[in-house]
C-alpha positions in Angstrom: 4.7 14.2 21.4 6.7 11.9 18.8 6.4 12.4 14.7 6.5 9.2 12.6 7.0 9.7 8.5 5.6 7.4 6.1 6.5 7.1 2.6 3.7 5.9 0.7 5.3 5.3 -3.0 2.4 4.7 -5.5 2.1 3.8 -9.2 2.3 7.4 -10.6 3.3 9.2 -7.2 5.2 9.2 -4.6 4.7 10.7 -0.9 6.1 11.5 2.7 3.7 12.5 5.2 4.7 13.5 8.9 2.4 12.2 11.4 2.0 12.8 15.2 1.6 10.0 17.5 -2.3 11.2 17.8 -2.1 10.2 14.0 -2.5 14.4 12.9 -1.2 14.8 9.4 1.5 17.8 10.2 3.9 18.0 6.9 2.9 16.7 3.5 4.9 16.5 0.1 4.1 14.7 -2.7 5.4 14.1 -6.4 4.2 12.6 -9.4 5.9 10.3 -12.2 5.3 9.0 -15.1 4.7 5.8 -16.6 5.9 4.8 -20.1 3.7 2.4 -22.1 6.3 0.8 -24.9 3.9 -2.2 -26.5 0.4 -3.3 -26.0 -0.2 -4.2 -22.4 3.1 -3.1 -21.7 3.2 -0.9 -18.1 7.3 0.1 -17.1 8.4 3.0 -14.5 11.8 4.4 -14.7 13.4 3.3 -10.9 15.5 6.8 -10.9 12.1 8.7 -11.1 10.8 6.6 -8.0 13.6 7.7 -5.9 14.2 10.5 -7.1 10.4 11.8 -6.2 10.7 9.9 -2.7 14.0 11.5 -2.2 12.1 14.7 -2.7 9.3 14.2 -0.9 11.4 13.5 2.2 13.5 16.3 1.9 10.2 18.9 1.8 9.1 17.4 4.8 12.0 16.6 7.0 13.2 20.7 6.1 10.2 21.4 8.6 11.0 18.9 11.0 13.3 16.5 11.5 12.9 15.2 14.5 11.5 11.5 13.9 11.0 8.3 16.0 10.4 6.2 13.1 9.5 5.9 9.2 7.1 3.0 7.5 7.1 2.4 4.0 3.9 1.4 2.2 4.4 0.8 -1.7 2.7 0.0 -5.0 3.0 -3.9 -4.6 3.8 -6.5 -7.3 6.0 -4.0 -9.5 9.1 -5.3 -10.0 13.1 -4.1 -10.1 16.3 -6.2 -10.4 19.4 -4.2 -9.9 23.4 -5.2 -10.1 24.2 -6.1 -6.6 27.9 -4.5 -8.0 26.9 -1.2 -9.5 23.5 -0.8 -7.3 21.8 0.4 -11.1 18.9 -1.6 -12.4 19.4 -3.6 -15.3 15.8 -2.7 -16.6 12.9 -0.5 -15.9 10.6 -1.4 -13.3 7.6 -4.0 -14.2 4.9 -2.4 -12.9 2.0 -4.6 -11.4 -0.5 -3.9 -14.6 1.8 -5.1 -16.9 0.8 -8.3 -18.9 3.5 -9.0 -21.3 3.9 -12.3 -19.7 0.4 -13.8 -20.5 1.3 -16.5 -22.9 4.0 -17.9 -20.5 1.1 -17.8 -18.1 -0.5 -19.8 -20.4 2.2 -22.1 -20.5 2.8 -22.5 -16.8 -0.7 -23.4 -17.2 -0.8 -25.9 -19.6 2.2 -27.5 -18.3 -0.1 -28.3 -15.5 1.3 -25.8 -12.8 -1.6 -24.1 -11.3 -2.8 -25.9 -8.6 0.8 -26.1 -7.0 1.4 -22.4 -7.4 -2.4 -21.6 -5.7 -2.2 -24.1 -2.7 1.1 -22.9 -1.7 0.8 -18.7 -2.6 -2.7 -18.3 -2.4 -2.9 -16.3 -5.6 -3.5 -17.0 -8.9 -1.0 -17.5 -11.7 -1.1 -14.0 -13.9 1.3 -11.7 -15.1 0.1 -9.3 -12.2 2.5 -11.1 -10.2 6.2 -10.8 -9.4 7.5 -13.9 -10.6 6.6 -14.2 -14.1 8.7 -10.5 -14.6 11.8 -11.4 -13.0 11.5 -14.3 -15.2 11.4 -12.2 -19.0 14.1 -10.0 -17.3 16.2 -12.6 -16.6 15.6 -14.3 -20.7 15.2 -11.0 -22.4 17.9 -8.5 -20.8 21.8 -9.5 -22.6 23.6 -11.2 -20.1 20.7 -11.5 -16.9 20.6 -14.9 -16.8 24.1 -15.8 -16.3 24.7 -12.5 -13.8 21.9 -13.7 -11.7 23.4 -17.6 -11.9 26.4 -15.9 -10.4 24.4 -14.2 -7.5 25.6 -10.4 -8.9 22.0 -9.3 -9.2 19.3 -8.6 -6.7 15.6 -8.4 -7.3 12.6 -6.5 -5.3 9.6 -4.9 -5.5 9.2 -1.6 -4.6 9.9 -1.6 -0.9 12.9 -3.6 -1.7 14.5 -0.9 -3.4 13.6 1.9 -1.4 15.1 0.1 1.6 18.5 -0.8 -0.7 18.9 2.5 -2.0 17.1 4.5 1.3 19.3 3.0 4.2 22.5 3.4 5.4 23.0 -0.2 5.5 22.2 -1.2 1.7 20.1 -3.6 3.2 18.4 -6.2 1.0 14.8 -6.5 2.6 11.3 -6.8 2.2 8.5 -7.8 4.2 5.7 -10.9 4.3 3.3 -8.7 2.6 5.0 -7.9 -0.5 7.0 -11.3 -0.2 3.7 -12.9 -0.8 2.4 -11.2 -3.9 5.5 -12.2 -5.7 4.1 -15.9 -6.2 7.3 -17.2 -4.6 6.9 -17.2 -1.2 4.7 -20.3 0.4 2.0 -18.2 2.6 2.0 -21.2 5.0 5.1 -21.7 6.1 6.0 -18.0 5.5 9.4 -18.8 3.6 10.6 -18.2 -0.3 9.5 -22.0 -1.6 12.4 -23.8 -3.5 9.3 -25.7 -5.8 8.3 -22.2 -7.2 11.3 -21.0 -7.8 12.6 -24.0 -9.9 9.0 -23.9 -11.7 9.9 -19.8 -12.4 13.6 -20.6 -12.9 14.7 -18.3 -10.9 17.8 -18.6 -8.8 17.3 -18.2 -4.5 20.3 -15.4 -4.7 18.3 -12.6 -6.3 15.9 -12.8 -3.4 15.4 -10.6 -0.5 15.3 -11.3 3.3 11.7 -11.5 4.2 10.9 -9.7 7.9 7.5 -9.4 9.7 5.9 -5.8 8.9 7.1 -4.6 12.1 10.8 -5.5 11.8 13.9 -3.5 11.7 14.6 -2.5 8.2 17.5 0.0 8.5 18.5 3.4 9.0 17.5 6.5 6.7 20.2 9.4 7.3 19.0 13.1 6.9 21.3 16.1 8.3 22.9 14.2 10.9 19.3 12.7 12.0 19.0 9.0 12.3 15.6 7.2 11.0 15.0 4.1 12.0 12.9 2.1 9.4 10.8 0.3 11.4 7.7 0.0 9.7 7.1 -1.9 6.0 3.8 -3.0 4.2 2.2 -3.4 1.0 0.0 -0.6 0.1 -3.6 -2.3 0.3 -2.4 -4.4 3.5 -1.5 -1.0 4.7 -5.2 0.4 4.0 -6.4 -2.8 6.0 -4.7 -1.8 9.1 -5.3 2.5 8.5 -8.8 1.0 9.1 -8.4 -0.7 11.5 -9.2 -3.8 10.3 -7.9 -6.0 13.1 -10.3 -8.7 13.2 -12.1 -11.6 12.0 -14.6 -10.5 8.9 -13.5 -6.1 9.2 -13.2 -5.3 5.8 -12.3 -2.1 3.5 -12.0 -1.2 -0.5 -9.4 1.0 -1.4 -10.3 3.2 -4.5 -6.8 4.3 -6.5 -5.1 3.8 -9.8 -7.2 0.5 -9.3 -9.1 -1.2 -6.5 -8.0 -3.3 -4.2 -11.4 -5.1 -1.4 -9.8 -7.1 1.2 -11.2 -8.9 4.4 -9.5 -9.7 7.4 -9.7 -13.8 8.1 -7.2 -13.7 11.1 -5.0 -16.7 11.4 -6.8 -18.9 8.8 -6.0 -18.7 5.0 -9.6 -19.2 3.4 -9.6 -20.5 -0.5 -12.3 -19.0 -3.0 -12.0 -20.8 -5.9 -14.7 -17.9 -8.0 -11.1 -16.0 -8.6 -10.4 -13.9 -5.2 -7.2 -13.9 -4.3 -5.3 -15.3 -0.3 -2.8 -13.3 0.7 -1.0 -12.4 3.7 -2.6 -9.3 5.6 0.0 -8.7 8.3 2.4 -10.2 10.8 2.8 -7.7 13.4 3.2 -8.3 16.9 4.6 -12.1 15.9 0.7 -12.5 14.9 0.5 -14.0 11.0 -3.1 -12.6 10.0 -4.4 -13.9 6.6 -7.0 -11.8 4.6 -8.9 -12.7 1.2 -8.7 -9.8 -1.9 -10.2 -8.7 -4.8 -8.1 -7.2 -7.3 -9.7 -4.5 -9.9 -7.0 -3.1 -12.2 -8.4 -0.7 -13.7 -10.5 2.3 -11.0 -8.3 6.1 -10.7 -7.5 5.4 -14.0 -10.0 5.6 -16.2 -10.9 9.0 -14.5 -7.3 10.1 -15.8 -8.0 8.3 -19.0 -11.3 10.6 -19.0 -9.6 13.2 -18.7 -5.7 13.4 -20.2 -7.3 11.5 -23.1 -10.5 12.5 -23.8 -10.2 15.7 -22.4 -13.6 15.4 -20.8 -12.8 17.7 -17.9 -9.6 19.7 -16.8 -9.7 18.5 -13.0 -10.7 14.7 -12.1 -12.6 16.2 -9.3 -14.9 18.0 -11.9 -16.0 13.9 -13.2 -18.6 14.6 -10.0 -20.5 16.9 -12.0 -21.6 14.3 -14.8 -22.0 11.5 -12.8 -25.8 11.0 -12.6 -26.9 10.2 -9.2 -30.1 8.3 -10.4 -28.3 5.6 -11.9 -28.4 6.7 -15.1 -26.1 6.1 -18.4 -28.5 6.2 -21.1 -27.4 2.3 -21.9 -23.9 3.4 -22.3 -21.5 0.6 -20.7 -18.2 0.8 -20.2 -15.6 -2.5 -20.0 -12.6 -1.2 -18.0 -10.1 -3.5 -19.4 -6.7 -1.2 -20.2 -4.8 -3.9 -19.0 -7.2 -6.9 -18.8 -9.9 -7.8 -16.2 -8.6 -8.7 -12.8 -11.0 -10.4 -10.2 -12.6 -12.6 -10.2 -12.6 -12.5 -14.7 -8.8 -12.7 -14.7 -8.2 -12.2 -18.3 -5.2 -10.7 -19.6 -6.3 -10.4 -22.5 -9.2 -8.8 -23.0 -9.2 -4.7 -23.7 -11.8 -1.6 -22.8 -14.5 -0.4 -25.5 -18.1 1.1 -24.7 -20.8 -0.6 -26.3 -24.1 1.5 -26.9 -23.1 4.8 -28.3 -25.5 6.5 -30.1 -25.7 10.5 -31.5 -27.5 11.1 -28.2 -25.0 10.1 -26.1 -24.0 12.6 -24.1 -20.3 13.4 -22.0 -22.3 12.6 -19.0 -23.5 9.1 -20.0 -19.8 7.9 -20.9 -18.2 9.4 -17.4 -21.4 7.8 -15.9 -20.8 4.5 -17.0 -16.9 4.5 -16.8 -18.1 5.1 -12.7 -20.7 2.2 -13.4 -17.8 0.2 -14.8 -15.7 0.2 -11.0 -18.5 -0.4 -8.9 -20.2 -2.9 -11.1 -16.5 -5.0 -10.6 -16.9 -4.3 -7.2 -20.2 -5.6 -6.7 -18.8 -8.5 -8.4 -16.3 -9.3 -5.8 -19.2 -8.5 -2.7 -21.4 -11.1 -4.4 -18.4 -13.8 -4.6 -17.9 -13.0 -0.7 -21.4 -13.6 0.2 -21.7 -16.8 -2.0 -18.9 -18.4 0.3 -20.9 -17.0 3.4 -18.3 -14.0 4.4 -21.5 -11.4 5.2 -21.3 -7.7 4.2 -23.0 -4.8 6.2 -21.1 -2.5 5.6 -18.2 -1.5 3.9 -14.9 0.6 4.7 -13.7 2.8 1.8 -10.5 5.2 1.5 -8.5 6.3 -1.3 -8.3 9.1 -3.8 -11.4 8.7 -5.3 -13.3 8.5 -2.4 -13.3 12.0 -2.3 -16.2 12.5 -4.9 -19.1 11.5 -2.4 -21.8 11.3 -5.4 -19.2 7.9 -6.6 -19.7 6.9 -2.9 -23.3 7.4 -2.7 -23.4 5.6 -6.3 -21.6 2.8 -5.1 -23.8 2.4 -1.8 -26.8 2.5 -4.7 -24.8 -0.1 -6.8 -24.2 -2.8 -3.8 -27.1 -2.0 -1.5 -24.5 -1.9 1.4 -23.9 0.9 3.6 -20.3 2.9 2.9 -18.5 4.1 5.4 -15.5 6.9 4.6 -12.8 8.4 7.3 -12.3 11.6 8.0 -8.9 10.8 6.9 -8.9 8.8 3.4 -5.3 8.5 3.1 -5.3 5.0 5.0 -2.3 3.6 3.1 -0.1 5.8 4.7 -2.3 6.0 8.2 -1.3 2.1 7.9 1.9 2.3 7.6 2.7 5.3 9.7 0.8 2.8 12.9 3.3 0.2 12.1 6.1 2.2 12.4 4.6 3.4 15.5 3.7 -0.4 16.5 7.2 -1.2 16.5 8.3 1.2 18.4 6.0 0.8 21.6 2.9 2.5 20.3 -0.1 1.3 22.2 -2.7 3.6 21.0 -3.1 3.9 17.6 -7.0 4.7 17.2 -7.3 7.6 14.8 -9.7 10.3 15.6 -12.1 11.6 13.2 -15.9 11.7 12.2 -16.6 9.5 9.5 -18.9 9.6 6.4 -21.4 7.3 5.9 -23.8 6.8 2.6 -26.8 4.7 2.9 -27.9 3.2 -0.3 -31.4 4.3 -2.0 -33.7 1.2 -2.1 -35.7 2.9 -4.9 -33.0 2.7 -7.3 -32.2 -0.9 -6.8 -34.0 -2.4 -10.1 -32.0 0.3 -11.8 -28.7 -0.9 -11.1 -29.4 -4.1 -11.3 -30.8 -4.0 -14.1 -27.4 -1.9 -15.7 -25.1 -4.4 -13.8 -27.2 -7.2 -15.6 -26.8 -5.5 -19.1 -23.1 -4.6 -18.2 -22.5 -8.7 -17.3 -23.6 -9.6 -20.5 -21.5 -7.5 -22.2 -18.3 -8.2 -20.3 -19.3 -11.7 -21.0 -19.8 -11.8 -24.7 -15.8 -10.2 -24.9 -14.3 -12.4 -22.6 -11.4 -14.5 -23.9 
């Protein structure tokens, strides 16, 4: 039997986890990092702690075995590094995806009359969540950027990118069509980096990595002697897609970690939503170019951290279970989840959290209750969009940290009236890109085993969500930019 590693590098962790070609976890390390906040809606990671954490990770599993067919990467998507292509050191801390300090350029872009060009040809729409708009303040606000990257001295990625650089043997300077298309550079149609986007971003063609299918060859990671091919790379919800095995036409899952992330499989065809959902590459694997549509929710893991780091509701985000009321009920506390602004389908940089209805009874449960009220209420809000443009939902396919907590699954189920469905195995980022690792290197079967979870929603409590959900609505409204 073979082993396959995957490195799944998160916002605030990073991990490696050994597989066996019957998908069986058998090693498991992981790290965590963190984030530095310098101004208001400011998010930047330090890229020595990234690697360094991955570079540990691997080490604590690879001690127990080292004997591996292949490694896929699966990574926080959007964040982004630029490095010196002489001295292989970034130039700045990593722009992680939440950040928003590019909004009013944004706004710019937009008022310059930008936005339609950028959608038709990315699929996405134009926010600071995306790549481009950070290389961009790098290249203007670090001394000397601008005129390095004219001369092709520096090199730009996102996550993946940089892994593979500083990971491989090679140095290679790679990424895949996944995270190539989140960076609001790359034309989703003709699966290329688009010379019209780049001259609207200013950004020169030279700072750009190769773009490879998911299954191509990335490199070579070298540990005691032992040769790892890198075989396997892919953003870290496309990942969750195919750890479901999401493979065709309508299959859909919701991936539940620092934020959410819902995403539906639409095969070859890009479908357009213009209510704020997002059209992105899911895959090319096999030479087959699948297209999927996504809602993005920023904040979801989060504000459970928030709840308890900061407020210090609870010791262990596992103990949040216990105060979250299963009949629906926040005693008209809402919560607007907003950290960083409001993703899908709101998209509002701007705005920022509060609660709204606090009164001397309010109660530690009511505010945990509707801070969980807060992430299914966004994702409610996505499901309705879907089903307005006719995409019909039966069921949904959940994974992720805080899928653990079944009473938030069972509340979510109550929330959307759908039926949830959880693996055995929640970890489908890295189950993803363990299989296309194992894709590329002649893997046929790559069904997981396992018994999976399923919560049925309580029809008695629909009129009190929707009433809540109506109540929360009209608050998000009334602060909306």
């Amino acid at each position: 039997m073979k082993n396959y590693l995957a490195i799944d590098q998160g916002t605030t962790s990073s991990r490696s986890i050994l597989f066996n070609s019957k998908l069986e976890k058998i090693h498991d390390s992981q790290k965590e990092y963190d984030l530095s906040y310098p101004d208001d809606g400011w998010v930047e990671l330090n890229p020595d702690d990234v690697l360094v954490t991955v570079k540990e990770t691997l080490q604590n599993v690879l001690n127990k075995c080292a004997e591996v067919e292949a490694c896929g990467i699966t990574n926080q998507r959007e964040t982004t590094i630029v490095w010196s292509r002489e001295t292989g050191e970034p130039i700045y801390p990593g722009i992680v995806w939440q950040d928003r300090r590019t909004s009013s350029y944004c706004d710019n872009l937009k008022s310059e009359g930008h936005e339609e060009i950028i959608k038709s040809k990315t699929g996405l729409v134009l926010d600071p969540y995306f790549s481009a708009t950070k290389i961009k303040w790098i290249l203007d606000n670090v001394d000397g950027a601008r005129e390095q990257a004219e001369e092709g001295k520096l090199a730009f990625g996102t996550i993946d990118s940089y892994l593979i650089y500083k990971l491989s043997v090679e140095k290679n300077h790679f990424t895949d069509v996944t995270n190539a298309s989140r960076t609001l550079l790359f034309n989703i149609h003709d699966m290329s980096w688009d010379k019209d986007l780049l001259d609207i971003f200013d950004i020169p063609s030279s700072m750009l990595p190769t773009v490879l299918p998911c299954d191509g060859e990335f490199g070579t990671i070298e540990y005691d002697a032992n040769k790892i091919p890198i075989k396997g790379v892919i953003g870290d919800q496309q990942s969750a897609l195919v750890g479901q095995n999401c493979f065709s036409g309508g299959d859909m899952k919701s991936t539940y970690g620092t934020g959410c992330f819902l995403m539906v499989n639409t095969k070859e065809k890009p479908i357009h939503i213009k209510e704020g959902l997002l059209t992105t590459v899911a895959y090319e694997i096999n030479g087959e170019v699948c297209y999927a549509i996504e809602g993005s929710i920023y904040s979801c893991g989060n504000i459970i951290q928030w709840l308890r780091d900061k407020m210090k509701f609870f010791d262990d985000a596992k103990e949040s279970e216990k105060y979250l009321s299963k009949l629906g009920n926040s005693n008209k506390v809402l919560f607007l989840p907003a950290f960083n602004g409001l993703g899908a389908p709101f998209w509002d940089p701007d705005i920022r959290g509060g609660f709204h209805g606090i009164t001397q009874d309010t109660s530690i449960e009511d505010i945990v209750t509707a801070a969980f009220h807060s992430i299914t209420f966004q994702t409610k809000e996505i499901t309705d969009v879907l089903e307005t443009n006719n995409i019909e939902i039966n069921k949904l396919l959940v994974d992720g940290g805080m899928v653990a907590n079944g009473t938030f699954c069972q509340v979510l189920s109550d929330t959307l009236q759908k039926v949830i469905i959880r693996p055995e195995n929640v970890e489908s980022t890295a189950l993803g890109a363990c299989k296309v690792a194992m894709i590329a290197s002649g893997e046929t079967d790559i069904n997981l085993v396992g018994e999976n979870k399923t919560f049925d929603p309580d029809d008695s409590l629909k009129k009190v969500y929707d009433a809540s959900l109506d109540a929360w609505r009209s608050y998000i409204k009334i602060n909306l930019s």
